[in-house]
N, C-alpha and C positions, 0 to 999 in steps of 0.2 A: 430227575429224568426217569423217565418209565424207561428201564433193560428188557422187559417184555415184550418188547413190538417186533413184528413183523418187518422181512425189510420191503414189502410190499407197503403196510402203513408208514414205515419211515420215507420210504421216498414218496407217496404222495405227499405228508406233511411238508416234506421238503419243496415242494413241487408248489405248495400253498403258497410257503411264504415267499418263494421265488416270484409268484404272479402278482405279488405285494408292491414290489421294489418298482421302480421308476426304473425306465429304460434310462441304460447311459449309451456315450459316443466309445469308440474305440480308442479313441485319445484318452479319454477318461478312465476307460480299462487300463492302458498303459501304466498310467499316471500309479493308479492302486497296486499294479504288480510293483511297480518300481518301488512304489512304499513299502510295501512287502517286503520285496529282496533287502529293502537295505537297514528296514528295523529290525530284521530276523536275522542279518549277519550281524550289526551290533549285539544279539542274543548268543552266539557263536552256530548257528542252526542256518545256514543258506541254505536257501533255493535255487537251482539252479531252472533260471525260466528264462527262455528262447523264443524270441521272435524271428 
């Protein structure tokens, strides 16, 4: 990973590969935090994420 960048070119890169991805439904979002919270408290590391 280039440490050199700009956080101007890091967030357009960012912003690239974002326009990449397939929109999802907000269910689907759901769905990903939930996996989230609950493989990263098997890590000992929660998230604490609020709907």
């Amino acid at each position: 990973m280039n440490y050199n960048i700009s956080f101007q070119d890091m967030s357009r890169l960012g912003m690239e590969q974002l326009s990449m991805q397939p929109p999802i439904t907000l269910e689907q979002a759901r769905k990903q935090a939930l996996w989230i919270k609950q493989t990263s408290s098997r890590a000992g590391c929660a998230l604490p994420l609020r709907f």
